[in-house]
C-alpha positions in Angstrom: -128.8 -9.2 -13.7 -128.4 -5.6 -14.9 -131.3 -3.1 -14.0 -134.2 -2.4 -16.3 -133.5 1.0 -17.9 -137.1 2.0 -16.6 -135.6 2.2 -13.0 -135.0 5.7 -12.1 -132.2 7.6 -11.0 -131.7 7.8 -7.4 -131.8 11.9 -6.8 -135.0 11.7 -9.0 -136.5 9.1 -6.8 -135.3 11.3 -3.8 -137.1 14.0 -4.6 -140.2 12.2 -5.4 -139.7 10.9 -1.8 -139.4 14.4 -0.3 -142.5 15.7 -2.4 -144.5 12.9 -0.4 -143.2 13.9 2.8 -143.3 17.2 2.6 -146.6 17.8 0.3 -145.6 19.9 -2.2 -142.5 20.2 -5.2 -141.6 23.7 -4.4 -141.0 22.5 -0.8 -139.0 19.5 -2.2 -137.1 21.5 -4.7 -136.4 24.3 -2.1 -134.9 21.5 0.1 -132.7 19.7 -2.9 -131.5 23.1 -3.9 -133.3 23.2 -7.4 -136.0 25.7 -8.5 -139.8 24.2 -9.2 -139.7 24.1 -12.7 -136.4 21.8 -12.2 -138.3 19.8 -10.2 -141.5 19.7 -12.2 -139.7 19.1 -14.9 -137.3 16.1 -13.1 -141.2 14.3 -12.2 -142.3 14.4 -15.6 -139.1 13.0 -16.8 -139.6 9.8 -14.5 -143.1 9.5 -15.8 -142.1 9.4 -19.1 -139.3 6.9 -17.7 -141.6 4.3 -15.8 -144.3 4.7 -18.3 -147.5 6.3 -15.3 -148.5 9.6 -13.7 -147.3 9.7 -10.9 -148.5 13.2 -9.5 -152.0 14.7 -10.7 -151.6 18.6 -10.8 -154.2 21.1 -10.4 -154.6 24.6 -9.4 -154.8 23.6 -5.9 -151.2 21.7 -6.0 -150.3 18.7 -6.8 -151.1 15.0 -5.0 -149.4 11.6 -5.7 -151.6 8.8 -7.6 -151.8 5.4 -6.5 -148.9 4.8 -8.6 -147.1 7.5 -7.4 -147.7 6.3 -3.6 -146.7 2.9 -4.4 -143.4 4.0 -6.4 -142.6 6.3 -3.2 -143.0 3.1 -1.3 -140.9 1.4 -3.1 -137.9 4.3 -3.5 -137.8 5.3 0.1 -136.2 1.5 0.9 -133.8 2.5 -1.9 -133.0 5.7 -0.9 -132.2 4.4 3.0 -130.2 1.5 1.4 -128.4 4.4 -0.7 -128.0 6.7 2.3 -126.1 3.2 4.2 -124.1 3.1 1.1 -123.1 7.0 1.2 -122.5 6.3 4.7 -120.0 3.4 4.4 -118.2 4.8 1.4 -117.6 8.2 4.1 -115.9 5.8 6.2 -114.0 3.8 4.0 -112.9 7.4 2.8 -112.2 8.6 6.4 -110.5 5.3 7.6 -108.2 5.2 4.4 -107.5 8.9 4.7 -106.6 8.4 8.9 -103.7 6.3 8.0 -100.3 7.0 5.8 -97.2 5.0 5.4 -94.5 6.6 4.5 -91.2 4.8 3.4 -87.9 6.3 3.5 -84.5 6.0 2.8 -82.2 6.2 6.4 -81.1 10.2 6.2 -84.2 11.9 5.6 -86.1 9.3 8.4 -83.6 10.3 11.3 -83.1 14.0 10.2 -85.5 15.5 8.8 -89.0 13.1 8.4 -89.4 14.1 12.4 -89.8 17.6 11.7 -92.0 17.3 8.9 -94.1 14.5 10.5 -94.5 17.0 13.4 -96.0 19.7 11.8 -98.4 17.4 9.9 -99.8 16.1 13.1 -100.7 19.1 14.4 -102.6 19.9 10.7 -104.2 16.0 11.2 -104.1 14.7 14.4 -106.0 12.2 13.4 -103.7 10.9 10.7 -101.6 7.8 12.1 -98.4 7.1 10.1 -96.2 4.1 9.8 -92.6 5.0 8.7 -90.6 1.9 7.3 -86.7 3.3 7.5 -85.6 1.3 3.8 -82.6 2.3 1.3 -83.2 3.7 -1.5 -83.7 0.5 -3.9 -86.2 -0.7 -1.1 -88.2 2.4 -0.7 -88.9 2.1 -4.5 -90.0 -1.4 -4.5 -92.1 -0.6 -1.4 -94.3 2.2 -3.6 -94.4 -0.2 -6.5 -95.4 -2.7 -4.7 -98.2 -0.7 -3.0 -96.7 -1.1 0.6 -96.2 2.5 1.2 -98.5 5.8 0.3 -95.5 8.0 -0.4 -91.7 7.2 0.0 -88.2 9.7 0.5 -85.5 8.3 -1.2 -81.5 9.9 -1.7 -79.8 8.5 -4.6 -79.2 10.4 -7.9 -81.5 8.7 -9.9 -85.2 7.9 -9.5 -86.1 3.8 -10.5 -88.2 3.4 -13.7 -92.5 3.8 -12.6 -92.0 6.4 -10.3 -92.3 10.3 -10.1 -90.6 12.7 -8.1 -89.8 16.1 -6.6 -87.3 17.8 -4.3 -87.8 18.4 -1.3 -84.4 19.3 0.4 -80.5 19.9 -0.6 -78.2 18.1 1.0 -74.4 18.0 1.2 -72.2 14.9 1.5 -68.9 15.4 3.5 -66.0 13.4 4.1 -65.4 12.9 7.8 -62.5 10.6 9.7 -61.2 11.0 13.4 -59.3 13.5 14.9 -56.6 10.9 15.2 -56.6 10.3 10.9 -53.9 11.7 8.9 -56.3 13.6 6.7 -57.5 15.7 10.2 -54.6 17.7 9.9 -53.4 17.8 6.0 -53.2 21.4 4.7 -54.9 20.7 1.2 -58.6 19.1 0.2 -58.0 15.7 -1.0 -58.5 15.2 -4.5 -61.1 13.7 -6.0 -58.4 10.4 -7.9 -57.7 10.2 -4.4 -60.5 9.3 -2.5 -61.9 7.1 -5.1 -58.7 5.5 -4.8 -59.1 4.8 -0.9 -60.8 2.2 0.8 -64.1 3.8 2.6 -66.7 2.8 5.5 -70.0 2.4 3.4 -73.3 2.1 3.7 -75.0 -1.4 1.9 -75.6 -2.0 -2.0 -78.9 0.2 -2.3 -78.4 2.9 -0.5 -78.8 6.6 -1.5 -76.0 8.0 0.1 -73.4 5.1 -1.2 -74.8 5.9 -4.9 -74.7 10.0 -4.6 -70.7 9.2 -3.8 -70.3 7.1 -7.0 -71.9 9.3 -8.9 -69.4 12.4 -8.1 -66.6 9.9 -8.2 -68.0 8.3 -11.8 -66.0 10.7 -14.2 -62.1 9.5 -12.1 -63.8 5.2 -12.9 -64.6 3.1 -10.6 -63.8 3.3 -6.8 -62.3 0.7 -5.0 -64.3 -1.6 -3.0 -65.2 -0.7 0.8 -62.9 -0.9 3.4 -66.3 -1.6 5.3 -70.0 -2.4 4.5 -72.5 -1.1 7.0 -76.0 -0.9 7.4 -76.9 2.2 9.3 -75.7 5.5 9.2 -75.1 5.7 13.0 -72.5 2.2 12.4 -70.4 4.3 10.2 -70.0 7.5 12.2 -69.0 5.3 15.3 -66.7 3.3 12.6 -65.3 6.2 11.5 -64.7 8.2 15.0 -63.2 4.4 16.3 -60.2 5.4 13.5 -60.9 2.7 11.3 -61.3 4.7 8.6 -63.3 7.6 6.4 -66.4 7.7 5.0 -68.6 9.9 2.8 -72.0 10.6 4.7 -74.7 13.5 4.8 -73.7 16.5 6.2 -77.4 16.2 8.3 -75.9 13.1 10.0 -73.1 14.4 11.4 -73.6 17.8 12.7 -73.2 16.8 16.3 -70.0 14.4 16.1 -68.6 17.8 14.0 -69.5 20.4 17.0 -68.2 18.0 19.7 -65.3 17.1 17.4 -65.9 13.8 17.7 -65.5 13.8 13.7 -63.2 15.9 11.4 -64.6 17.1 7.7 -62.1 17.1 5.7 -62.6 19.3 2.1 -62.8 17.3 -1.4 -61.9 18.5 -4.9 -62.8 18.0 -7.8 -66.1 16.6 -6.7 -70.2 17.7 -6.7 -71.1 16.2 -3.3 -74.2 18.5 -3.4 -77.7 16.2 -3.8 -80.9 16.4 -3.6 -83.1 14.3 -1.6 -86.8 13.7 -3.3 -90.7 12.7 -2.6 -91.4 9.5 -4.9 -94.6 7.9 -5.4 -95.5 5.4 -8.4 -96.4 7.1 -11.6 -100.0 8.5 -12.7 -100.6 8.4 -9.0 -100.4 11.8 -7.4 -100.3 11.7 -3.7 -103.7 12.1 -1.8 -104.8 12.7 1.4 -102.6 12.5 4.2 -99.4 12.0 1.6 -100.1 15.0 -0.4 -100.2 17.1 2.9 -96.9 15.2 4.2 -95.4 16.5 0.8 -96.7 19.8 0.9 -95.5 20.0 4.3 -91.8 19.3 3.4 -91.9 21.5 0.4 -92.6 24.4 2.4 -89.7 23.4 5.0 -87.5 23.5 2.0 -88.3 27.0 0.7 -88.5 28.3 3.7 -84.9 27.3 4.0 -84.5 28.3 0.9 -85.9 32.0 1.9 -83.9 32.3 4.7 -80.2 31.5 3.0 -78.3 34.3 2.2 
């Protein structure tokens, strides 16, 4: 059953409350932040509303009627029951805003996500996360599904329902062994070339496998894989075992380059630059906890920015 349209709004029936307890309406507006006439003018409107008096003014101040008394009764059992409600809702609030998942494609999890979850915790210690490590194609069903809060994904192209920004540049590089017989060719190898050569991929879905057939798209289709793999860490230790090259983030393999471990090996005729994004569904900007993660990794990124030459 809907309330009666006689039932007054709750501040009004607060301040009526606080003009009880504290004997007068300038006291009660002073607390409430309004002036006296406000106030006045807020009984009256009620009195009109319920259809009594409710205060009986004189020069000496004002003093409740029996109505009034038994109204104040009445709203101070609403006004706790509202201030429980307030209270519950703050928590619900606090609770929803202590917790993020985050869901993101394999590069941006192991290479940069740490830094960026870092510096958020010591914004929010109080914020726990839950990172799911996805490919690209899963980190998009996870958002539109409503399984993750915000999601980092590093494919070319951003699935249907979602928005997006950049939050980092990336390079992709071709590595092989020390032992391949790219290591030691003079000349980049052409772009025909590579797509024409079996590589060491990642699965169907991922990021990294599409950003390679997208520079490779204009030369047709690439052959299939010499190998299918589901981590990034499989196909450096693929590649450095000589089986072959592959095409991964220049963030993965900065280590196995120093040590040598790896050779990168130049490409032409190919983009390999990329851009890895923040996605979330669409009409939903990130709040909270995601909207500071995302805040946090733009300002990595032009900070970087700032400091290239």
């Amino acid at each position: 059953m809907s309330l009666s349209p006689r039932v007054p709004d709750l501040p009004s029936l607060e301040l009526l409350v606080s003009v009880a307890r504290l004997g007068s309406i300038g006291a009660a507006a002073a607390e409430h932040g309004i002036s006296q006439p406000s106030a006045s003018n807020r009984i009256r409107t009620m009195e009109r509303l319920v259809g009594v008096t409710l205060l009986e003014r004189s020069p000496r101040g004002s003093q409740l009627t029996e109505s009034g008394q038994l109204l104040v009764e009445w709203a101070g059992a609403v006004v706790d029951a509202a201030r429980v409600l307030d209270g519950g809702i703050d928590a619900l609030r606090r609770r929803r805003e202590s917790r993020l998942r985050v869901s993101a494609s394999l590069t941006i999890a192991e290479y940069l996500l740490p830094g960026w979850l870092a510096r958020l915790r010591t914004e929010r210690p109080e914020t726990s996360v839950a990172l799911t490590v996805a490919n690209s194609t899963e980190v998009a069903r996870a958002l539109i599904e409503g399984e993750a809060d915000l999601g980092f994904v590093e494919g070319p192209y951003v699935q249907n329902g979602l928005q997006s920004v950049t939050v980092a540049d990336d390079e992709l590089v071709l590595v092989v062994a020390p032992g391949h017989r790219w290591a030691r060719r003079g000349a980049p190898v052409a772009a025909p070339e590579l797509r024409d050569t079996p590589l060491i991929c990642r699965e169907q879905g991922s990021g990294t496998r599409a950003a390679v057939a997208e520079a490779l798209r204009e030369y047709g289709t690439q052959v299939a894989p010499l190998l299918e793999l589901a981590s990034t860490t499989a196909v450096k230790a693929s590649v450095a075992a000589g089986a072959g090259a592959a095409v991964t983030s220049s963030l993965s393999v900065v280590e196995e380059l120093t040590s040598g471990r790896l050779v990168s090996v130049p490409v032409s005729g190919a983009d390999f630059h990329r851009r890895l994004r923040a996605v979330w569904p669409r009409g939903r900007r990130p709040s909270g906890p995601a909207a500071d993660l995302l805040r946090v990794a733009q300002a990595v990124q032009a900070a970087r920015r700032a400091a290239s030459p």
